[in-house]
Each structure stands twice: as C-alpha cells, then as structure tokens.
N, C-alpha and C positions, 0 to 999 in steps of 0.2 A: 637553704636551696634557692634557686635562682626565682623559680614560681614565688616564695614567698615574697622575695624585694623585687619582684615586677611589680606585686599586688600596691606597692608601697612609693609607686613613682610620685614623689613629689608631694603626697597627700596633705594635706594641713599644713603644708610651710609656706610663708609669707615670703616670695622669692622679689630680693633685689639684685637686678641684674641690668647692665649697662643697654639705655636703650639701644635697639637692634633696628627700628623705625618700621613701618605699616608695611605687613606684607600684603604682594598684590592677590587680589579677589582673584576667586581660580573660576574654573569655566563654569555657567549653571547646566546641572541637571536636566534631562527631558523627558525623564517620568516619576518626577516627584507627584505629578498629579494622579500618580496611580497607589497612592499612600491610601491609609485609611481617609475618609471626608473631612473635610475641614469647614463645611457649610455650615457648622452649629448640628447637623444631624449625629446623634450617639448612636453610631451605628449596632455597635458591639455594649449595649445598654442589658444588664442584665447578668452579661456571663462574665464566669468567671476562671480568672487562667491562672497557673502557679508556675512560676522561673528559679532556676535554680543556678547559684555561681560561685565562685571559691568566694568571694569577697566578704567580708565583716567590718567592723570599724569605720573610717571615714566612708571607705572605697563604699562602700554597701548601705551607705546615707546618700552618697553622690547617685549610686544607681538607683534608689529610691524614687530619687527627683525625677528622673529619665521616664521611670514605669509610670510615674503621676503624672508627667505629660503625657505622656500616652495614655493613662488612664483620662483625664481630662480632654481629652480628644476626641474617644471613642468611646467613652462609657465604660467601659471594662472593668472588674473589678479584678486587681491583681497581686495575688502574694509573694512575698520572697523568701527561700530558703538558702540558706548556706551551706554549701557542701563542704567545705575546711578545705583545706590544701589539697586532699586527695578526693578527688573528684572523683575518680573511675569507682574507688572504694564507696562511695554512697552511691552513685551512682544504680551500680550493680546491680545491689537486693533489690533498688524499685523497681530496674528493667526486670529482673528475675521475677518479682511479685505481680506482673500485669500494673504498676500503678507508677511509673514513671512523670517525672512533670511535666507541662504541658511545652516548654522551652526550658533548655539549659544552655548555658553558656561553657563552654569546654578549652582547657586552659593549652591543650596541645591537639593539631589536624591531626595528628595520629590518631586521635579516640573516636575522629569524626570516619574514618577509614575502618576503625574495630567496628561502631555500632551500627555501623551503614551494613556491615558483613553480616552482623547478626540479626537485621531487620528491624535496630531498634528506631530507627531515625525515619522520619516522614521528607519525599522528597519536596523541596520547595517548590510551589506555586508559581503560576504564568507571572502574575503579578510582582513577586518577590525577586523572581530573576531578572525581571525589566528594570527591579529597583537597582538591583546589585550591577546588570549591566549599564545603568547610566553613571552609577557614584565609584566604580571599579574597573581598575585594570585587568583584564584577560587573566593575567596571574593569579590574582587575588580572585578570583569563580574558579579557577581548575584548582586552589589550592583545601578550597571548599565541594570539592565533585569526588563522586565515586563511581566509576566505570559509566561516565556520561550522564551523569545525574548530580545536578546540584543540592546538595543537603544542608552548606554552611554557608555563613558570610563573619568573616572577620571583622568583629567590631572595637575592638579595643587592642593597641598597640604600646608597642616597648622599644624605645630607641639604643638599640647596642653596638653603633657605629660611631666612637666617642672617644678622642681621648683627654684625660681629666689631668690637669694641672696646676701647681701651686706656685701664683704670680710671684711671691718673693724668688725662687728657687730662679725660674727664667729673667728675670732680672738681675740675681748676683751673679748669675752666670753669661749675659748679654745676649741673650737669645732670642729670637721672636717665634711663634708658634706657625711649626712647621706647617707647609701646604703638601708636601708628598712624600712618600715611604727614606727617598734618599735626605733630604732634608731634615726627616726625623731623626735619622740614626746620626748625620750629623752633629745636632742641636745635643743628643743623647752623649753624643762623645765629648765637647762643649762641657754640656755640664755636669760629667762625671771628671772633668779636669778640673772644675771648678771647688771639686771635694764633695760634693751632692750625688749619691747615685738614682741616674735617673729614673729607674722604675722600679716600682712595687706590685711585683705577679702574686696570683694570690693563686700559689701551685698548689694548695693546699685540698681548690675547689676547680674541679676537674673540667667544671661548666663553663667557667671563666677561659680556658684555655679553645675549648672550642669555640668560643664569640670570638677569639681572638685569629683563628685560624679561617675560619668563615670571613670575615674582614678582608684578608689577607690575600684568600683564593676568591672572591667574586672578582674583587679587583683585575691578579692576575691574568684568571682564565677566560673571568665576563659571566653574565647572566647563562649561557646555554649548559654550559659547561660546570656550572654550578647547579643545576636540574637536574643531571644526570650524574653526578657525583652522588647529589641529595636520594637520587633512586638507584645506587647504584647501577648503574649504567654504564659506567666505566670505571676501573676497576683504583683502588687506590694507590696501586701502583706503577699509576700513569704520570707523566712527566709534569701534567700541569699543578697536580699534585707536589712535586717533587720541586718546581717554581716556588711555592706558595710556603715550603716548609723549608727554603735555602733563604728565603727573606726572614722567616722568623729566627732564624739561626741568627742574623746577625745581629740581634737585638736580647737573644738569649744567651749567647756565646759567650760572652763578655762578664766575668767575676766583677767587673768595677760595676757592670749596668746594675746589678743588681743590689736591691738593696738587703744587709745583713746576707750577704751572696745566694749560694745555692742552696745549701743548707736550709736556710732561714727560711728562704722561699719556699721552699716543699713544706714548710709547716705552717704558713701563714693562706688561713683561709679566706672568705668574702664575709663580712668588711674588717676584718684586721688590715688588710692590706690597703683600704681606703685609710684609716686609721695613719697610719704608717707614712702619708704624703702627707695629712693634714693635723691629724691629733700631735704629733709628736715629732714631724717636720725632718723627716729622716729621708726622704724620696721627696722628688722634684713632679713623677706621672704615674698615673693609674688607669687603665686600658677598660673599660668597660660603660656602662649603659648609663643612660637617662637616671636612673635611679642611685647611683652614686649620688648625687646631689643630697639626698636622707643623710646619710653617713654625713658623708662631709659638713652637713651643718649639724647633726651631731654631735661631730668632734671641734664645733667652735668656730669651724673656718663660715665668713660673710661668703655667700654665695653671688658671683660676679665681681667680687674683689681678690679675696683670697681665692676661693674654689672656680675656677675656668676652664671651661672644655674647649676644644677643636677639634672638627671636624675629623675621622679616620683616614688620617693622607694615605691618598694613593699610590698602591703598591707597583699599579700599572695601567690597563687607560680607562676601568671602569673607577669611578668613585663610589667607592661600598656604601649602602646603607643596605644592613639590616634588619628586622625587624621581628620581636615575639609576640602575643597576642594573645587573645581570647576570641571564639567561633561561636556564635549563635546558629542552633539548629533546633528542628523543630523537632519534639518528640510525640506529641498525640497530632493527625493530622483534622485539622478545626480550625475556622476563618479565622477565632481568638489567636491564636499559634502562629498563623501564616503572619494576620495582620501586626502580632509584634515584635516578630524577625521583619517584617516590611521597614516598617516605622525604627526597629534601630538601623538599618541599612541605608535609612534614606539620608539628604541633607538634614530636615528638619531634626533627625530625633539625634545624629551626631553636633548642630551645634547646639543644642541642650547639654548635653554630655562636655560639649569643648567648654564650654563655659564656667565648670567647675574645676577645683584641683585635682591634678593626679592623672591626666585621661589625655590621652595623644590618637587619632581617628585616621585610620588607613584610609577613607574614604576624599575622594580627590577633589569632593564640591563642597568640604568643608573648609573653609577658608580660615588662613591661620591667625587673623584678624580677632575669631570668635575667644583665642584661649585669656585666661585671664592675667598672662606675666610677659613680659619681654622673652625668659628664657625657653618657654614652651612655644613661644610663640617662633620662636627660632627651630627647634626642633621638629616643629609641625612644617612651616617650610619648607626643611631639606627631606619630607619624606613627598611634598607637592610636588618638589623641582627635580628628584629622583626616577619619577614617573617610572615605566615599564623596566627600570633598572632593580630597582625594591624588591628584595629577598625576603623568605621568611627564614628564621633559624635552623639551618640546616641539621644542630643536632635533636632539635624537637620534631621534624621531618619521620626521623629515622626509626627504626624500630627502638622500645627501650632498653633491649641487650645489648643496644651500640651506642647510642645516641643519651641514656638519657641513667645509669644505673653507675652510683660512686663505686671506685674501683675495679672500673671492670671497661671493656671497651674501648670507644675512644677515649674517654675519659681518663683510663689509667696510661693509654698509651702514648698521649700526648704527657702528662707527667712523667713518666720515660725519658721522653723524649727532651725536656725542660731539665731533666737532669744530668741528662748526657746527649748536646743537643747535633753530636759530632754526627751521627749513623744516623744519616735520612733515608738509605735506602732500608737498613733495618726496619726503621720508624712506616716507613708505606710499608713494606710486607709483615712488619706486625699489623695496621691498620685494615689491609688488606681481609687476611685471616681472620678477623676478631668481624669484619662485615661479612665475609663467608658464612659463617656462623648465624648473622642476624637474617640474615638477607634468604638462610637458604628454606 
C-alpha cells in the first residue's frame, strides 16, 4: 500500500543523477527565533518526552538524528516508538488507556480531524503557530486545523506529481519528454508506433489511479476547486470533474498505450507495474511518486540514466504538484510537546532532517540546497517554486469509505473506469454516490 513505499522514498540509495545545478536559497524565516534556545541554556534539561511514528529501518535511524538534535539543543530526553503501518490501530488503546504519547506523528490529516473530535489532540501553542506561520503556506495550517484550531503541522513529504520514464524507450522512439498533457499523449502515440507501449498503470492498486486523477483535476480545475471536490463541496458530478476524467480517457483509451492491454493492467499492482518499464523493458512510462525510484533501482535500472522522471505535464493552466505526508501533533499538552512540534516545524530542525536520505520538507525556508543528491534536490525545488499551488493528496483528505479502503470507493470506481474508460458520465455518478455515502 501506498503508506508503506511513502515510508521508503529513496531511503539508503546512493542516487546518481545528472547534475540539476544549486537551487536558489528561499526566503529566511521571522520566527525561528521563537524555537526552543539556542544560547547553550538546556532549557527542557531533565524531562522526558516519547514520539511515536510509522517509520522503522532506515526512515527511523534518519528520525533518530532529528530527535537528537533536538534533544542536544534542549536537553530533553526523548524516546521513540513505532507504530507499524497502522497507526490508528496502536494508536487507539493508548488514547483509550489515558496514556497516549507525548507527540505522534500521523501518516493521513484525516486522523488529525478524528482525534481533534475525540479530544485526543492538544491544540498547538502561540509559539508553534508563529513557527508554522513563518515556514508555511496558509494551506499547509488549515490542512493541520480543526474547526479554527491548529493541532498539526506537516512535516514530512511525498512527491506524487511524476512521471517516470525509461531513456532507451524515448530515444528509439525520437521523443523528448513532454512539458504538457497534449504533448504527452502525443510522444505516447509516437512511441506506441515505435512498437513500445507507452504505459504501465498499475490498475491493480486502486491508490495509484487516484494520484493520477488528482494530477489531472488540480491542473484542470486549479487549486479552489480541488478544496472543495477534496470536501465535498461540489458534487462529483460536476463538469470540472468530467474535464479531468475526458483527459484521462485519452491516455486510457487506447489498447496500444497500454502495456499487456487491459487485461494485464487490471492485474498488475504497485511496483509490478514499475517493474514492467524497467525490469523487463516492456513499457516506455510509469505515472507515480518520488518513490518509484526504490523500485526502479531495484529492478537494475541506474537512476538518472536509465530511470528518468518529468515533471506531471500540464493538463491545463495549473502545473500539479501534489503532495502525501506525515502531521506532527501534539498529544499530552507540556512545553516538552509544544517545543518538539516547534523545532520540527522550524527551519533548523527541517534541514537536519533534508540532510539525510529519504525525507523531502513541505516547509518553504528549507532550502533545496540542504538535500544530499541532485535528484531530491530537484524535487524539493518544484514543491518551493509551487508555492500556494501545493496540494495534499486529495484521497487521503477524504474519508476512508472513499478515499482510502481496496475495492470499494473511489478506488474501485476508477478501476471501472480504467476498464471501460468509454462512460464518464457513469464513472462521476458512480463517484458521486459512493461520496454520498462517505460524506453523509
């Protein structure tokens, strides 16, 4: 599932990738100076705090680093636990037992909206919203707020505005990589003459098809209109909807585009279908996140020679990036707590974090200079230069009866749809009714 290979961007690979050259230093901060102290005083000398995160293996050595600066900063002594993939599931029993941790870190804002309902979440601090208002865009605090209270700050990011490609296939085919949605389907047609079909959907995995439909419609419709889809607010059987899913049509439509056709696609999940461009050279593109990269240098392919991404071209006049994540909130409310949702919200404790593998910082004063590869360091850019456009994952938004549960939802409805991608007005009033349902 998609949570597991977020966990896994890039983690321990030695990435070579064509240099991309120094991106420019983003604006400084004006209240880092309301971080914990930095005078040599240990302010927070003595106590002790415990955080809790999906992460284990590398990811959960990298956050280690992060807490020890912090802990070296403030004094703080502080523990780590791992929740495993299902978070909500450990979660629970502590909130239920009175003994919850003092910060977790929460893999979807939906959980941050459940536990705010149930009182488990402490609202943040004067001090932690000054941090989040200088290093965040307006989006990124209301995407963290519950009925005008800020409870979350987003600290860890996932780039799913991507598409991946394999440089021999665009070269026997004479292609160069498209800048916008028409030029894609072009190059697509291109090189499914050339005997290569161009994509590889991985129908299989239901998550995939909503990154790709989100892409799709921000562009379209634009950032407003993507808010209110994400809240229901308009209903899915609106036209900009029906824009967004006539573009994917022309790109699903097509027996040649696909590779091992339709068939084949419906049964090829994530990362079979990375597999599929690069292990065994059968597909020319692969539509999905930052974390493609694992795969692909798994199945062999040099990353930045063989394995190549471009940008999500433009469907229409926003250029998509969207983004998944991880929400730091406070669970017991104690200066310990406040101060290290401060400190990860701030400049300083995101580039500790850029500095190691795997980690990409929604935060806009972390400059993409700090990451350690060319290839992140390209990625981290286009979420700076994105600015107030920057979306979160609209089906992690959502409830999980729509947004987030195999075979059911949107999930199954766009598999539908992938299979017979003829009925789009079917496909929104299937969409429609299956958000009725979550929504009501």
């Amino acid at each position: 599932m998609r949570k597991g290979r977020a966990a896994a961007i890039l983690a321990g690979l030695a990435v070579a990738v064509a240099a991309c050259g120094n991106a420019p230093t983003t604006t400084e901060p004006t209240a880092s100076e309301s971080a914990p102290a930095s005078d040599g005083a240990k302010t927070l000398q003595g106590v002790k705090l415990e955080v809790a995160a999906k992460w284990t293996g590398a990811e959960q050595k990298n956050f280690e680093q992060v807490l020890k600066a912090f802990s070296d900063k403030t004094g703080a002594e502080v523990t780590y636990a791992s929740t495993g993939e299902d978070t909500g599931a450990y979660l629970g029993p502590r909130i239920q037992g009175g003994s919850p941790p003092d910060v977790a870190i929460l893999p979807q804002p939906g959980l941050v909206q459940q536990y705010a309902e149930q009182n488990a979440l402490k609202p943040l601090n004067d001090d932690v919203v000054k941090e989040i208002d200088a290093n965040y865009t307006p989006y990124w605090k209301e995407l963290g707020s519950v009925d005008g209270k800020v409870y979350g700050v987003l600290v860890k990011a996932a780039h799913k505005s991507l598409v991946w490609y394999r440089s021999q296939a665009f070269e026997d085919a004479g292609v160069q990589p498209p800048t916008n949605w028409d030029e894609m389907v072009k190059a697509a047609q291109t090189i499914a003459d050339s005997g290569t079909p161009p994509f590889s959907f991985c129908g299989a995995s239901g998550w995939t098809l909503t990154d790709l439909f989100e892409n799709v419609y921000l562009s379209t419709a634009g950032p407003e209109n993507y808010d209110k889809l994400s809240k229901h607010e308009i209903p899915w059987t609106d036209d900009t909807v029906k824009a967004a899913l006539e573009k994917i049509q022309q790109i699903v439509s097509k027996s040649e585009f696909l590779v091992d056709g339709t068939s084949g696609t419906m049964q090829t999940d994530f990362p079979t279908c990375v597999s599929k461009v690069y292990g065994t050279d059968k597909a020319a593109m692969v539509i999905e996140a930052d974390f493609v990269a694992v795969e692909a240098d798994q199945s062999g392919a040099k990353l930045g020679e063989e394995a190549k991404y471009f940008p999500f071209p433009s469907a229409g006049d926003t250029a998509p990036v969207v983004l998944g994540g991880d929400v730091a909130v406070a669970m017991k409310d104690n200066p310990g707590a406040m101060a290290l949702v401060q400190f990860l919200a701030s400049k300083e404790g995101g580039e500790v974090w850029a500095k190691l593998p795997g980690y990409l910082s929604p935060n806009k004063n972390v400059s993409p200079d700090n990451y350690p590869d060319p290839l992140t360091k390209q990625l981290g850019q286009t979420i700076v230069s994105a600015g107030d456009a920057v979306r979160y994952d609209m089906s992690d938004l959502a409830p999980s009866a729509f947004g987030g549960t195999d075979g059911k939802g949107e999930w199954k409805v766009l598999q539908d749809f992938l299979r017979d991608p003829s009925d789009v007005k079917g496909t929104q009033e299937a969409l429609e009714a299956e958000a009725k349902k979550a929504w009501k």
